[in-house]
N, C-alpha and C positions, 0 to 999 in steps of 0.2 A: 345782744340786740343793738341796732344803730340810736347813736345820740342822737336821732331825730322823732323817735316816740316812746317816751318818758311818762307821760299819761295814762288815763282809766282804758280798760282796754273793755268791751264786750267780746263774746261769744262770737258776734259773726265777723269784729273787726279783729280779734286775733286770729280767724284763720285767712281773713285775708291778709293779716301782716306775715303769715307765717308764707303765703301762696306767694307773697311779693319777695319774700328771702330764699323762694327756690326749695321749699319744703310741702310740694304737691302733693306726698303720698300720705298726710296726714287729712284727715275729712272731718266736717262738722259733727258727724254721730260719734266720732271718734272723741271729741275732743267732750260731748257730751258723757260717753262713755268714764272716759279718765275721771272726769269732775264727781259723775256718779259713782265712781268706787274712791273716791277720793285721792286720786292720784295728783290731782290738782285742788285748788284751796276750794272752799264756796266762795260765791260773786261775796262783796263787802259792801256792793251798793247794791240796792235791792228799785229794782223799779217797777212798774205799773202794769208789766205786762210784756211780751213774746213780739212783739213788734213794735212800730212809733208809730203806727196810726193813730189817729183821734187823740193826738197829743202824748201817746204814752211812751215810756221811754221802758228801753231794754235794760235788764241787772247787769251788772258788770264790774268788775275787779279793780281797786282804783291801782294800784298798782302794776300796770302793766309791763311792764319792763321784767318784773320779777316772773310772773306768768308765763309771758312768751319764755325766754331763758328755763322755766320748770317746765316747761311744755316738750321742750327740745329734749331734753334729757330723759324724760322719761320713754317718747319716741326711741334713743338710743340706749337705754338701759333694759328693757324688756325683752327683747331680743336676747340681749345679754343672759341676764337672769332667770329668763323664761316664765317668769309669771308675776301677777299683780302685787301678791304677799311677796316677791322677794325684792322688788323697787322699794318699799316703804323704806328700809333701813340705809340703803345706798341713797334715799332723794335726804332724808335726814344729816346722814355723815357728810353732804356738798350744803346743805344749810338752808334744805327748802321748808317749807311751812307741811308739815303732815299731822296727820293727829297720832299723838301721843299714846291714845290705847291702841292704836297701829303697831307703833315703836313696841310698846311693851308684850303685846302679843309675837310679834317677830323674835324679838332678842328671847322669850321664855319657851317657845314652840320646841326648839332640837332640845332643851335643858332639858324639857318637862317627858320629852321624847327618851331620852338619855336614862332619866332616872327611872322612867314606866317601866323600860328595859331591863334594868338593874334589879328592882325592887323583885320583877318576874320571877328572875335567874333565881334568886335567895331564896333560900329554902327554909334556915332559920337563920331568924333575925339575932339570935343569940351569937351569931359565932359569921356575922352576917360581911366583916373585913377579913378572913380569914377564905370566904365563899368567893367574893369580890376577887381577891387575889388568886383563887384557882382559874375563876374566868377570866382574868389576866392572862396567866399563863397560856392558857387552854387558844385565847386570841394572838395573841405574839407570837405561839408554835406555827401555828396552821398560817398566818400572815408571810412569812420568815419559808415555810416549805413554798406556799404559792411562788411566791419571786424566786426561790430557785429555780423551782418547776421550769420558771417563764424566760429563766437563764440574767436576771436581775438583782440578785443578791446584793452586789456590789453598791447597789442606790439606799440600801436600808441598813441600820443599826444593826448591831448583835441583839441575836433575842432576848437576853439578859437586862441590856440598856433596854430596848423597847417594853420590859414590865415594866423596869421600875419608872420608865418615862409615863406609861399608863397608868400608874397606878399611884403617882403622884397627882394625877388628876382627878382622878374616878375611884381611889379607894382613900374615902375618910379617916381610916381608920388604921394607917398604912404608916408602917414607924420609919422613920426616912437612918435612925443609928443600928438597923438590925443588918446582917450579911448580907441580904440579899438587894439594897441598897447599894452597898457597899460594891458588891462583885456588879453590877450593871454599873455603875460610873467605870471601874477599872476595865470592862471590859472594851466599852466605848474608847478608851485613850486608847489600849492596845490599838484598837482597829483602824482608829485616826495616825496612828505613828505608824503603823504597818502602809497606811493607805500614803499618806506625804512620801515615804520612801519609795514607794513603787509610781509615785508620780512623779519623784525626785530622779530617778532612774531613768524612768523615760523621756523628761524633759532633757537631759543629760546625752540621751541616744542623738537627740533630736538638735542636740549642738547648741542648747539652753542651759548648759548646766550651770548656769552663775544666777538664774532663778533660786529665790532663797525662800524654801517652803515649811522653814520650821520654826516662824514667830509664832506669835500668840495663839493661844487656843481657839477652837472653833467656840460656834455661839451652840452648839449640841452640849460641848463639855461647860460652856458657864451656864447654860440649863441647869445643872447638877449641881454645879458650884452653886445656886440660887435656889437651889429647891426646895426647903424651909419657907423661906417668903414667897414662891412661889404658891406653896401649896398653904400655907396659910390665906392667900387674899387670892387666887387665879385660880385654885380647882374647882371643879365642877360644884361642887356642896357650896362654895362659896359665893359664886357668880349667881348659881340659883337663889339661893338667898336675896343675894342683891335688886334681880329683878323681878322677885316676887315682891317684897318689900318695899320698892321704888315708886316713889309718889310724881307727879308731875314738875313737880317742884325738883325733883333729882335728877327730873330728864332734862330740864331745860337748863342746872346747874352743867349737866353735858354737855349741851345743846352750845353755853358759851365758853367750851374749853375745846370743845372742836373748830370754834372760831380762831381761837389761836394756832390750833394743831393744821387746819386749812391754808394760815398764811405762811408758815413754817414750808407747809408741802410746797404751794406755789413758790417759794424761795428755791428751794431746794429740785423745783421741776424745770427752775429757770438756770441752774447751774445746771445740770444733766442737758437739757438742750444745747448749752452753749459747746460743751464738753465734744458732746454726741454730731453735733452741727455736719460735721467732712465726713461721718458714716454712710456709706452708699445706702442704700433705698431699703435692697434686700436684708440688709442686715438688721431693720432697725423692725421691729413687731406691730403687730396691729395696734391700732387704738382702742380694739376690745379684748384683745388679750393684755392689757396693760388697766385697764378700765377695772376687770372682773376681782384681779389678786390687789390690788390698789384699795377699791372701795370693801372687800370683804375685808383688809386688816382694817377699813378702818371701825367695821363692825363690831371687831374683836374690842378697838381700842373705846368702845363706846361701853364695855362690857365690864373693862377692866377699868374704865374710870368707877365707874357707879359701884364696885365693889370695895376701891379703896378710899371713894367718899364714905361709902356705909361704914368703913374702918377707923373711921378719923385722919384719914390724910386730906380733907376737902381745905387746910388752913396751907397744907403745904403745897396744894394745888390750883389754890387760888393766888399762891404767891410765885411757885415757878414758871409757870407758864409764860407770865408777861415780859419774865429777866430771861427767862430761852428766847424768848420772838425777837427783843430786843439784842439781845446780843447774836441772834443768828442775823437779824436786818445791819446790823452794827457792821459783820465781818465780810459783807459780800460788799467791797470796795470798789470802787474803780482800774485798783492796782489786781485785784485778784482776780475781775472780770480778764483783764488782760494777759495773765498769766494762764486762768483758762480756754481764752481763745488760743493761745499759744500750742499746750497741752493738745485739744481737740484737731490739730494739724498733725501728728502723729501716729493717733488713735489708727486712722485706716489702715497704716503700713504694720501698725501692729498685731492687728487681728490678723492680715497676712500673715504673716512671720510666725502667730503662737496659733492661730487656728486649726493649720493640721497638724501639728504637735499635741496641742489637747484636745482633738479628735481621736489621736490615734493613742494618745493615753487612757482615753474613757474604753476603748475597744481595749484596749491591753488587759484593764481591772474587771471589764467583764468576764474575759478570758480564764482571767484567773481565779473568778467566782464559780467561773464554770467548770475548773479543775479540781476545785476542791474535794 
């Protein structure tokens, strides 16, 4: 909103503010709509009455700035999301005012859906990680034939890695030192060093071969390498916990670690623009397809704070956060500004150069998914 109204805003003076910024398809019942599902705050000043005749004055928000700005977004995020329950947790993760059993019905809703599902399947509770784990497999098989079927293999794990990746989530009871652990992490490397080489191959075809595709692991294989701590504080049994358990007080502990995790982003969206700056038009994505995977991790990341505050890490995450911001604000210098301007002058000639090379490497791996 413009520095020129900073003021209490009413109902009928924010949609004219909003009518004056060129946002006609928003209407008064609409905006009454929002406030009555709570998409927007309640007025904080409460006045005399629905008009100003006879001296009365209309309720209104003193904070209008904040308002207008929550108003805008949730206008752009509904569309997005497709409905009322799925804006609460995205207006929260940007820093709007919602209420809190909103927040906690959202975050509990797929958990509580998850586990209804589970408890179903079991048949006995005695042998009930043993059940869990057949319905692993039984899901990983059938997932693993579909994407053949659809000629996509190539885009998914071995069925091996995908139990034990499911079932590091979803089976409590699930020993991460048995073989079958074990063969789904090996299986995953195979497929990862199978897969570099035939990408190394074809970058090679493509007159790239000085592309150097064999550092670090992917972030699939340090899942595995993590998966201990993962599944102690990130699995499903554990999250559930969290937000059943979670008191207001532990949301709005959130509430201020996403304020730091926000300024981080905006840091970090300021260097990507700079970067991205000389990329033509077509090549750069919508602002709702950036919008939707953006605000959903930041769902996730609302999920996985409150599990490992319920854990006792809330001493070490009231003290990282500040020394991350500060040393990420620290290292975006002037010098580096200008060495990413630099960088971003390039970019376009190189999407040329590698684009139909790893087009025509994705088409190879399908290829050869499909020959299997």
């Amino acid at each position: 909103m413009s520095d020129e109204r900073v003021g209490s805003l009413t109902q009928d003076e924010l949609l004219a503010e909003l009518q004056r910024h060129g946002y006609d398809d928003v209407s008064k019942r609409q905006i009454a709509e929002w406030r009555r599902k709570e998409l927007l705050p309640p007025f904080d000043v409460i006045g005399g009455g629905r008009g100003r005749r006879l001296g009365r004055e209309s309720s209104s928000w003193s904070d209008g700035e904040l308002v207008f700005d929550q108003t805008l977004w949730v206008r752009e995020l509904l569309p997005i999301f497709g409905s009322v329950e799925g804006v609460f947790l995205p207006l929260f993760v940007l820093g709007y005012p919602v209420p809190l059993r909103r927040v906690r019905e959202v975050l509990g809703r797929p958990l509580n859906e998850i586990a209804d599902g589970i408890a179903e399947a079991i048949e006995n509770e005695a042998r009930a990680s043993g059940e869990i784990e057949d319905l692993v497999e039984d899901a990983a098989y059938h997932n693993v034939e579909e994407m053949r079927r659809k000629g996509a293999e190539a885009l998914l794990m071995p069925q091996h890695a995908l139990e034990a990746f499911l079932n590091i989530f979803f089976n409590q009871g699930y020993n991460l030192t048995d073989g079958a652990f074990e063969l789904g992490a090996e299986k995953l490397k195979e497929c990862e060093r199978a897969m570099r080489q035939r990408c190394a191959d074809a970058l090679a075809a493509g007159g790239l071969g000085d592309v150097d595709l064999a550092r670090r692991e992917s972030s699939m294989t340090s899942f595995f390498d993590r998966a201990p701590f993962i599944q102690r504080y990130f699995s499903h049994h554990q999250l559930k916990l969290a937000v059943d358990e979670c008191t207001d007080d532990d949301l709005l502990a959130v509430q201020r670690d996403l304020c730091y995790l926000r300024e981080m982003a905006l840091q970090l969206h300021k260097i990507i623009s700079i970067i991205t700056s000389e990329i033509p038009a077509e090549y750069k994505p919508a602002r709702a397809d950036i919008l939707w995977p953006v605000l959903s991790v930041g769902g996730l990341l609302v999920l996985a704070d409150l599990s490992l505050r319920r854990n006792g890490f809330a001493e070490v995450i009231n003290y990282f956060l500040p020394v991350a911001l500060r040393e990420f604000q620290q290292g975006f210098t002037e010098e580096l500004e200008r060495e990413l301007v630099e960088v971003s002058k390039v970019i376009p000639e190189a999407i040329e150069t590698y684009g139909t090379v790893v087009v025509n490497s994705l088409i190879q791996e399908v290829q050869h998914s499909r020959g299997r």
